[in-house]
N, C-alpha and C positions, 0 to 999 in steps of 0.2 A: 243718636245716629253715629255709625263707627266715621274714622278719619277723611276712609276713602270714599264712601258714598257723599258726607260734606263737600270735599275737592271738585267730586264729579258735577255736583249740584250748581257749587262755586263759579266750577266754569263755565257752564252753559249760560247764567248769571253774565258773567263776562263777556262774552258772547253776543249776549240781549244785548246789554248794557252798551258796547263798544259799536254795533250796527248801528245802534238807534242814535246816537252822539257821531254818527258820521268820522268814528276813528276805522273802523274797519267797512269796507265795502261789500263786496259779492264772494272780494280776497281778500288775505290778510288773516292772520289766526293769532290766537293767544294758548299762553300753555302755562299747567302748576308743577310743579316737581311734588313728587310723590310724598305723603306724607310719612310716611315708615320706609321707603327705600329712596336714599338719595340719589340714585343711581339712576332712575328711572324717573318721567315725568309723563302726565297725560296731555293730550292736545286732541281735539276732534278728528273725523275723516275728513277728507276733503269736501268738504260740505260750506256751501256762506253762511256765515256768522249768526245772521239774522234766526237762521232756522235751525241751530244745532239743539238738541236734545239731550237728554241724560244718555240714555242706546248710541250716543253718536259718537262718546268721548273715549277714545284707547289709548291703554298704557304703553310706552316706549322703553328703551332703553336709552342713554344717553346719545350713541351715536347712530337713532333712527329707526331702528330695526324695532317692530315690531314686538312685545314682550310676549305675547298668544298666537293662536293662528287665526290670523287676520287677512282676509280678503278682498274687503273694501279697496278703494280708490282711498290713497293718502296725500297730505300734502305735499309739495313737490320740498316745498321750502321749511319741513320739517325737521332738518337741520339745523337750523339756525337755534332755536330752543336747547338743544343739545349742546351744543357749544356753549352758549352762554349759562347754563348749568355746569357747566364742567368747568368751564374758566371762574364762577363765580358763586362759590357755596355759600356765601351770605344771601343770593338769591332766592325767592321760591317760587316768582312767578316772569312770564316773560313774552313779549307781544312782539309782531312784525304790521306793519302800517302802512298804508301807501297817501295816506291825506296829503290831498293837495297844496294845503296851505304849506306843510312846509319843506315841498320839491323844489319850490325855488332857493332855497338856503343849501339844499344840496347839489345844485350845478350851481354856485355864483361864486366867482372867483377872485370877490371882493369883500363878501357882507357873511361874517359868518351870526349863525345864528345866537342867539344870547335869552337868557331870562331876564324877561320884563316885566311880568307881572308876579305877583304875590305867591298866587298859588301852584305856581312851578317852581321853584327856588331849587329843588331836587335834583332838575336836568343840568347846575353846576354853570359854572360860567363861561366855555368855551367848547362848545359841543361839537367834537371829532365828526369828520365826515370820511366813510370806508367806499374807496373805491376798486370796485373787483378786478378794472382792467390793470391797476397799479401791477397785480401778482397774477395774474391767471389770463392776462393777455384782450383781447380785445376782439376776440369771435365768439365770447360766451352770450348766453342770452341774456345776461344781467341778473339771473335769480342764483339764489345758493341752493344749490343740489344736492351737495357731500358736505361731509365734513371736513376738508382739510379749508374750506370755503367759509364753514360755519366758526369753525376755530379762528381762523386770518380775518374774519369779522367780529369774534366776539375780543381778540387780542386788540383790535381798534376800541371798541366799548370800554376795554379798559379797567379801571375801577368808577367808572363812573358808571352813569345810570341810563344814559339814551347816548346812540349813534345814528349820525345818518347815513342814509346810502346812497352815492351817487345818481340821481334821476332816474331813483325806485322806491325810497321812502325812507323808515327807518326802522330800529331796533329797540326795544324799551325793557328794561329789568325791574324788576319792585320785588320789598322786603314782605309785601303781604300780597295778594289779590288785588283786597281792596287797595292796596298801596297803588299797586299798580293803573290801577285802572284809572282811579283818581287822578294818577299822573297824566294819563292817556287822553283821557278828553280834555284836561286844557293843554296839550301840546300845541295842538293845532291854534287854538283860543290864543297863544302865544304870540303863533308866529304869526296871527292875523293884526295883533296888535304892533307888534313891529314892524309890520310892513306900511300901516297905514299910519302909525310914527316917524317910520323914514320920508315917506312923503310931504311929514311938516317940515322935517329939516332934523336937527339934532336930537338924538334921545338917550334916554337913562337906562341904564341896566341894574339889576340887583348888584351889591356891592358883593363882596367875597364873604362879609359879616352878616348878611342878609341871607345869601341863600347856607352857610351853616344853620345857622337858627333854624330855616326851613325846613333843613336834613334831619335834626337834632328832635323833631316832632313825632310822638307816637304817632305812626299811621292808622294804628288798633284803637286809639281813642276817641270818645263819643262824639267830638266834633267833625272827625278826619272823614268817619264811616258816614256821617247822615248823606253825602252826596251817593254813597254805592246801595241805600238802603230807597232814596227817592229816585234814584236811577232806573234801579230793580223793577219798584214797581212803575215806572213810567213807560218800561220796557215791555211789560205785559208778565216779566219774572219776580214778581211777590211772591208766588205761594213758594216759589223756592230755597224765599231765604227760613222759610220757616223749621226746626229741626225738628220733623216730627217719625 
């Protein structure tokens, strides 16, 4: 199977995988960057999650613009992958989220969010929160549209791996798919632990030594992937991972 028809497959996989784990809704998309043009990454049409296809997935350019003649309905917030590809070439894949568990970490102006548990250690230990009205005023809808939007949100992302967004969700990068995704569904698994931690009273976070180690883990290795391969098929996407 060439590069790009893997990619395509991969993402719909994503897709599955991200509906069914309750990281993605009806909204919310995930995107890979291209594997022979770094310039260019795929993401679906505006389509939910749950029902994207192989047929569903188009190549972009980084900042949006269609790379064919594409007539479909696109995502509005298809910017945001483009930024964060441009700002960060050690990426290759990259997701926008709205889960609810961790919208309240995004408006509270006391508790910022933190890794608590094991297998997030990735999302670092003080996780940036980007708010749009800070630079672009306070009559926008909340979503990223352009990129000067998607850029001033991925310069919040940083070199780190997840941002959130002000009481819209958040941002996530990974070094593989599977990295990613992996990341993706205990995000939320996170922030439910810590909130239901905060309710006992005092709690632990990963120490700085803790989540290196975490970082420092092939995500390509046999143990990282069996969550993206019983995901798949839990999703109803097995026969995709297969490379025939």
């Amino acid at each position: 199977m060439d590069a790009v028809t893997r990619v395509k497959r991969d993402l719909v996989i994503a897709n599955r995988i991200l509906a069914r784990q309750d990281v993605l809704d009806a909204y919310g998309h995930v995107a890979m960057r291209h594997p022979l043009d770094p310039q260019r990454y795929f993401c679906a049409r505006s389509l939910s999650p749950a029902i994207v296809e192989v047929e569903d997935i188009v190549e972009f350019h980084l900042d949006g613009t269609p790379a064919g003649d594409e007539k479909r309905p696109l995502y509005l917030e298809r910017f945001i992958h483009g930024g964060v590809f441009e700002a960060r070439p050690d990426m290759r894949a990259s997701l926008h989220s709205h889960a609810e568990d961790v919208l309240p970490f995004s408006i509270s102006t006391t508790t910022r969010l933190r890794a608590v548990i094991h297998t997030i250690g990735e999302i670092g230990d003080d996780v940036p929160t980007w708010d749009i009205r800070a630079k672009f005023g306070d009559a926008t809808t909340m979503l990223v549209t352009d990129m000067a939007q998607a850029r001033d949100l991925a310069s919040c992302l940083g070199c780190g791996r997840m941002a959130l967004m002000r009481g819209h969700g958040f941002v996530a990068a990974g070094r593989t798919i599977n990295d990613l995704v992996r990341m993706a569904v205990y995000i939320p698994r996170n922030a439910r632990v810590m909130m239901n931690a905060m309710r006992l009273g005092e709690f632990i976070s990963l120490s700085p030594g803790e989540i290196a180690a975490r970082a420092a883990l092939d995500p390509e290795a046999p143990a990282m992937k069996r969550g993206w391969e019983f995901w798949a098929k839990e999703a109803g996407a097995g026969h995709l991972l297969e490379d025939v």
